[in-house]
C-alpha positions as CSV (number, residue, x, y, z in Angstrom):
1,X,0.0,0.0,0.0
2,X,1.1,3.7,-1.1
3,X,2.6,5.6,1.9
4,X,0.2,8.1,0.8
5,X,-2.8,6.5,0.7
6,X,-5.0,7.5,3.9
7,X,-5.2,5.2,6.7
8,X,-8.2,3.6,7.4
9,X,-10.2,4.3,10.3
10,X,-8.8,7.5,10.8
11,X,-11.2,10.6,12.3
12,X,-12.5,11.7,7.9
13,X,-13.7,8.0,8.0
14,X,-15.4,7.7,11.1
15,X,-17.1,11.1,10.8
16,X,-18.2,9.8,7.1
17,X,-19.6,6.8,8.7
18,X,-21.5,8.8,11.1
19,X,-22.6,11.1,8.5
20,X,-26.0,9.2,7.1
21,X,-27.2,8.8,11.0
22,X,-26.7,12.4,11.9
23,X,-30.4,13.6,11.2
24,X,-32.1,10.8,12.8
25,X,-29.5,11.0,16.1
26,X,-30.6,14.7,15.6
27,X,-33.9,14.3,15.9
28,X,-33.7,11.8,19.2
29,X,-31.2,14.2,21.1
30,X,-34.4,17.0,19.7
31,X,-38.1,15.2,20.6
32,X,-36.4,12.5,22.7
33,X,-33.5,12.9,24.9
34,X,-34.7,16.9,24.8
35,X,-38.0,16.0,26.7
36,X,-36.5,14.0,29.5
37,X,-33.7,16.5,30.3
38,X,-36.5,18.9,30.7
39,X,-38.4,16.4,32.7
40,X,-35.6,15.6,35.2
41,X,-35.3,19.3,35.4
42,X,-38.5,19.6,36.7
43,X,-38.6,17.0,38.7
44,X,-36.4,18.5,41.0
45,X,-38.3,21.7,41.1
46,X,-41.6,22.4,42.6
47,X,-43.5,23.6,40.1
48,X,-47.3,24.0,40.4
49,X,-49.9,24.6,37.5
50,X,-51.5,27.0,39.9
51,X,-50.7,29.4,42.5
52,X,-46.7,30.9,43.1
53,X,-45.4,31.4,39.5
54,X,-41.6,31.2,41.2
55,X,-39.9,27.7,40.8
56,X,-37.8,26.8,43.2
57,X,-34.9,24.0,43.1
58,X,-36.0,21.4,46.0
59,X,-33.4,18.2,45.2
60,X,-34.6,14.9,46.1
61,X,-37.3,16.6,48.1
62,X,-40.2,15.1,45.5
63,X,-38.6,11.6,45.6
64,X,-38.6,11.3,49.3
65,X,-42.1,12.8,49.1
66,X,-43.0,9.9,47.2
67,X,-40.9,7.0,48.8
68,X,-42.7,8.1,52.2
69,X,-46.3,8.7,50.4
70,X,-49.0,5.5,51.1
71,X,-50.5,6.3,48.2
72,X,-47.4,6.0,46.5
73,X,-46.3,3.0,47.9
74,X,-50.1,1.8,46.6
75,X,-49.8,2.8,43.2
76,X,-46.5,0.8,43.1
77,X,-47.8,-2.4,44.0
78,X,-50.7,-2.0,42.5
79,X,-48.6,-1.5,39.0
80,X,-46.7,-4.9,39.7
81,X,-49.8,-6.5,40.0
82,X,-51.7,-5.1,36.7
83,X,-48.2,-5.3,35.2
84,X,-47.7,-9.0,36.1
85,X,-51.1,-10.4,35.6
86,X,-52.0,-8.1,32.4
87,X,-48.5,-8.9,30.8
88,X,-46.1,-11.0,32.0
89,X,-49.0,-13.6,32.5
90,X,-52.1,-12.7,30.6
91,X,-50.9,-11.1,27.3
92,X,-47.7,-13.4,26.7
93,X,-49.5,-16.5,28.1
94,X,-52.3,-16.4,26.1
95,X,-50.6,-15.1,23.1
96,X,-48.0,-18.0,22.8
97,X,-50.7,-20.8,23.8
98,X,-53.0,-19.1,20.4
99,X,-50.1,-19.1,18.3
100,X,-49.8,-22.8,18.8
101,X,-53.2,-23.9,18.7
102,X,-53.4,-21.7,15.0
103,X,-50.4,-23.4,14.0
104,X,-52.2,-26.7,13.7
105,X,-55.6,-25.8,13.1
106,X,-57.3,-25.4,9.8
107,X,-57.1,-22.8,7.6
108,X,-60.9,-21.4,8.3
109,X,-59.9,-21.5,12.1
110,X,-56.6,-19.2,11.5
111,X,-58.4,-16.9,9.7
112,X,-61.4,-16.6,11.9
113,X,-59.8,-16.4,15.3
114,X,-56.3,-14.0,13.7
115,X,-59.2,-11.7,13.0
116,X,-60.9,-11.6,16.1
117,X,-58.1,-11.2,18.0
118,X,-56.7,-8.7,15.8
119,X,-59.8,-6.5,16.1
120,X,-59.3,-6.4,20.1
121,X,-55.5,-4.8,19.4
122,X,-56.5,-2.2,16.1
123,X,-59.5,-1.0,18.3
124,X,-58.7,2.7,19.4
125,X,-57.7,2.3,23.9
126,X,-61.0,4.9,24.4
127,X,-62.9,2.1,22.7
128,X,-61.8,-0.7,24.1
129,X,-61.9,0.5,27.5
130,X,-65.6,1.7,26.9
131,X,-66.5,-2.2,25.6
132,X,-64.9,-3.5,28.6
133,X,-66.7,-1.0,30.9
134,X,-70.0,-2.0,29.7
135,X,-68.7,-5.8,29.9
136,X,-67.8,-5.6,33.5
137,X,-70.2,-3.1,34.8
138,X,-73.4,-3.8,37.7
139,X,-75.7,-4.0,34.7
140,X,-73.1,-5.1,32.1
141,X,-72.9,-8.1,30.2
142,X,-70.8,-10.0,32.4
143,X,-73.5,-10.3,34.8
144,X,-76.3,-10.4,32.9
145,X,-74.8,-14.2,31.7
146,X,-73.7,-14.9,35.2
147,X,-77.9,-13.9,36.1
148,X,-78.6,-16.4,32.7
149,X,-76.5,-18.9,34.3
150,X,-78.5,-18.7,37.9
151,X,-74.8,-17.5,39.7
152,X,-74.3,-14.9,41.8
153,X,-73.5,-11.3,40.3
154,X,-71.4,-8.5,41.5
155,X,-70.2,-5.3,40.7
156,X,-67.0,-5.9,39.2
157,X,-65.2,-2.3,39.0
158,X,-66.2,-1.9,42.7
159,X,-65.0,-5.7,44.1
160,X,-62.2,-6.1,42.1
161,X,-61.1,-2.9,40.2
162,X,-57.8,-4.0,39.4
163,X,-58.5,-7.6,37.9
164,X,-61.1,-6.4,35.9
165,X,-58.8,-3.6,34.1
166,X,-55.9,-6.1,34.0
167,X,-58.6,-8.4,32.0
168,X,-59.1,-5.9,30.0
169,X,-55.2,-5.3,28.9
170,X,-55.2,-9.0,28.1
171,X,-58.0,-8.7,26.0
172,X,-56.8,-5.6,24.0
173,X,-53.1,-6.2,24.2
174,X,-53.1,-10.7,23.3
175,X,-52.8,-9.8,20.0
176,X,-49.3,-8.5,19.5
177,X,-47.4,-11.4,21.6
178,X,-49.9,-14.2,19.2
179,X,-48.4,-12.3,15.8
180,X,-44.8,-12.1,17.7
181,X,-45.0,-16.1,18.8
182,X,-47.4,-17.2,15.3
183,X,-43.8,-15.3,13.2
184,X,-41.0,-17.3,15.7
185,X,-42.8,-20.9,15.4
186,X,-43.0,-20.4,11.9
187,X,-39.5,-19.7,11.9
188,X,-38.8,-23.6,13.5
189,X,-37.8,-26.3,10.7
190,X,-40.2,-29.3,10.6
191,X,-37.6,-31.7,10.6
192,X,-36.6,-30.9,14.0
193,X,-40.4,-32.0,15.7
194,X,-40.7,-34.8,13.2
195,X,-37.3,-35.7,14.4
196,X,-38.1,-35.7,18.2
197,X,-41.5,-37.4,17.5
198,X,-40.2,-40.4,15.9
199,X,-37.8,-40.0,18.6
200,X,-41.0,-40.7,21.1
201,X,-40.9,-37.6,22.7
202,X,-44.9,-36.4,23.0
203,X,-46.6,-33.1,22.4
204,X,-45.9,-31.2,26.1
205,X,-42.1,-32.5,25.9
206,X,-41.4,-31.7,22.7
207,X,-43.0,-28.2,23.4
208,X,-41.0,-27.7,26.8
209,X,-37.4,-29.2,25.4
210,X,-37.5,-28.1,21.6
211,X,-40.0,-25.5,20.8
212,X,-39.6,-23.3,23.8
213,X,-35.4,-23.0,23.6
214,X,-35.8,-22.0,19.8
215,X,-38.4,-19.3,20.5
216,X,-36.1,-18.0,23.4
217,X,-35.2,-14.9,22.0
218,X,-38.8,-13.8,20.5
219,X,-40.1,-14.8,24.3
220,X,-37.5,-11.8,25.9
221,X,-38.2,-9.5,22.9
222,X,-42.3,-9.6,23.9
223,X,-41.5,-9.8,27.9
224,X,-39.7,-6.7,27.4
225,X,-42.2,-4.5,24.8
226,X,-45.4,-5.8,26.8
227,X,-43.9,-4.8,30.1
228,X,-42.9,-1.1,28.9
229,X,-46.2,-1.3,27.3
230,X,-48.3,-2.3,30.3
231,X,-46.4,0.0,32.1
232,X,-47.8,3.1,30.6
233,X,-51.5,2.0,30.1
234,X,-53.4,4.8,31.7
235,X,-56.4,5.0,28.8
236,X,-57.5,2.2,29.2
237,X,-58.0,2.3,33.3
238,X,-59.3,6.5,33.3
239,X,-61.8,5.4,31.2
240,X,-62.8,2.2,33.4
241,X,-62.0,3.4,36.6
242,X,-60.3,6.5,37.4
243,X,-57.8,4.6,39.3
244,X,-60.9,4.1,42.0
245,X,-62.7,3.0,43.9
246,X,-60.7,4.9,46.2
247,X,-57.0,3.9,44.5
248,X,-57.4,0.4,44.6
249,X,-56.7,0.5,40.5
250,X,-54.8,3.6,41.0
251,X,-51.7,2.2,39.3
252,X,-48.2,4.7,38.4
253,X,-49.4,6.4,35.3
254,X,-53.0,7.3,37.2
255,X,-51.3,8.4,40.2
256,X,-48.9,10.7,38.3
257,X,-51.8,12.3,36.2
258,X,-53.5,12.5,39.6
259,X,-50.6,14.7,41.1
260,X,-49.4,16.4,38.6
261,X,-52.8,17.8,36.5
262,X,-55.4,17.2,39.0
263,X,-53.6,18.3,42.0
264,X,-51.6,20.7,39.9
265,X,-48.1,19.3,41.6
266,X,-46.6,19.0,38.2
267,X,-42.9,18.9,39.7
268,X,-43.9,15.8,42.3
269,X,-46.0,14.6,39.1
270,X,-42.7,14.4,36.8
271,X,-40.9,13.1,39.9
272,X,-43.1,9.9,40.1
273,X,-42.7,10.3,36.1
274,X,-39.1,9.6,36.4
275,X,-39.2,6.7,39.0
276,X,-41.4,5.0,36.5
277,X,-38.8,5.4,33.4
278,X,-36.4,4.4,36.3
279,X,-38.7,1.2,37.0
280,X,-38.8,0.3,32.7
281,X,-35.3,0.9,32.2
282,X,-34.7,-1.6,34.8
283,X,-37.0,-4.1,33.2
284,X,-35.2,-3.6,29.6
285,X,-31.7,-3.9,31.1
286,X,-32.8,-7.4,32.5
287,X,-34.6,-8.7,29.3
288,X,-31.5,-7.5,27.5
289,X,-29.3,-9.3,29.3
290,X,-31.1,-12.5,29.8
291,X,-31.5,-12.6,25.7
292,X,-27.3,-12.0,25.5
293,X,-27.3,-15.5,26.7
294,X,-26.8,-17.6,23.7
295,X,-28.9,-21.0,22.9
């Protein structure tokens, strides 16, 4: 090589490398990373929607606020429990035992229940949360089989507030983790099952020990999105349930609409904002690092 050639991977290079990613890094650092800065400012502050105008730095005052808040302390529980049930149970459950069953059933069936399902997810949150209100409400149509059926009715967004909002993810959100889990087992070569089942292994085995490893990664990639998902539902349970009765559905997002626009405490608002992104970046790191881990 000439001595006067340039050397490769010198500072021209990288900068030219860098150069087609520039506007869309631009853009993020803009509507993205622009947002939060301002966010974490404020949530150090305690500004108010109403009353003093002056904005005062306060440090971690708003965190300890919350860590020493019951109704903080409730929210957070009550967001593992929507989040675990809704999500990590419900959605991903149910979505990976339909993509099975489609993936031996007819054609007709496929077709039939993909659209069904479908039609829960495309539905606009407002909507769904409305169907689901009427569904689970004292004169809804929950009860009204229940009264068909001669068994006891009850009013199920007063008993049990946060089951019947976390039903009502599952039954909006299914369809995303059945597309993710119907793409991944279509992804698994024939020959490998045919092998295991002239092998002897049955169904449940050859589920557990062949089909479950291969899908590995597509299982951490839909933990992770449905989790940051259910996370941030607040739509769907303001339109059900306010968070009440009381805050016994009064999950993270609720709480922090509560504070920050209804009490006007946008700075302890934000606050509870940021312990939240705290809580989902938490969640990605681990899915991330459990799907490093290679088959």
């Amino acid at each position: 090589m000439s001595a006067f050639a340039p050397a490769r991977g010198g500072p021209r290079s990288r900068a030219l490398r860098w150069l087609p990613i520039a506007p869309a890094t631009l853009l993020l650092l803009l509507f993205l990373a622009g947002p939060i800065g301002y966010c974490v400012y404020i949530g150090f502050t305690d500004m108010q929607l109403t009353g003093s105008s002056a904005v005062d730095f306060v440090g971690l005052a708003n965190f300890r606020r919350a860590f020493a808040d019951p109704a903080f302390r409730n929210a957070v529980r009550l967001t593992l429990v929507f989040t675990v049930l809704s999500s990590l149970v419900g959605q991903n459950t149910l979505g990976l035992a339909l993509a099975a069953l489609m993936r031996r059933a007819s054609r007709p069936v496929r077709t039939v229940t993909g659209a069904l399902v479908i039609t829960a997810w495309v539905l606009p949150e407002i909507v769904a949360a409305f169907l689901l209100y009427a569904f689970f409400r004292r004169e809804g149509t929950l009860n009204a089989i229940l009264g068909w059926l001669h068994l006891p009715t009850q009013n199920w967004l007063f008993t049990l507030p946060i089951l019947a909002v976390s039903f009502a993810n599952v039954w909006r959100g299914t369809a995303f983790s059945m597309l993710i889990y119907s793409a991944a087992l279509a992804e698994i070569p024939r020959d490998i099952e045919e092998a295991a089942e002239v092998d002897g292994a049955g169904g449940a085995r050859r589920f557990w020990h062949i089909t479950l490893p291969l899908i590995r990664r597509s299982i951490g990639t839909n933990l992770m999105l449905n989790t940051l998902q259910t996370l941030s539902v607040f739509g769907l349970i303001w339109a059900m349930t306010r968070g009440g009765p009381g805050n016994r559905s009064q999950t993270l997002p609720v709480f922090m609409y509560d504070q920050a626009f209804l009490k006007s405490l946008i700075g302890y608002g934000t606050a509870v904002a940021l312990l939240l992104l705290l809580v989902g970046s938490l969640f990605s790191v681990v899915y991330l690092r459990l799907m490093r881990v290679d088959v």
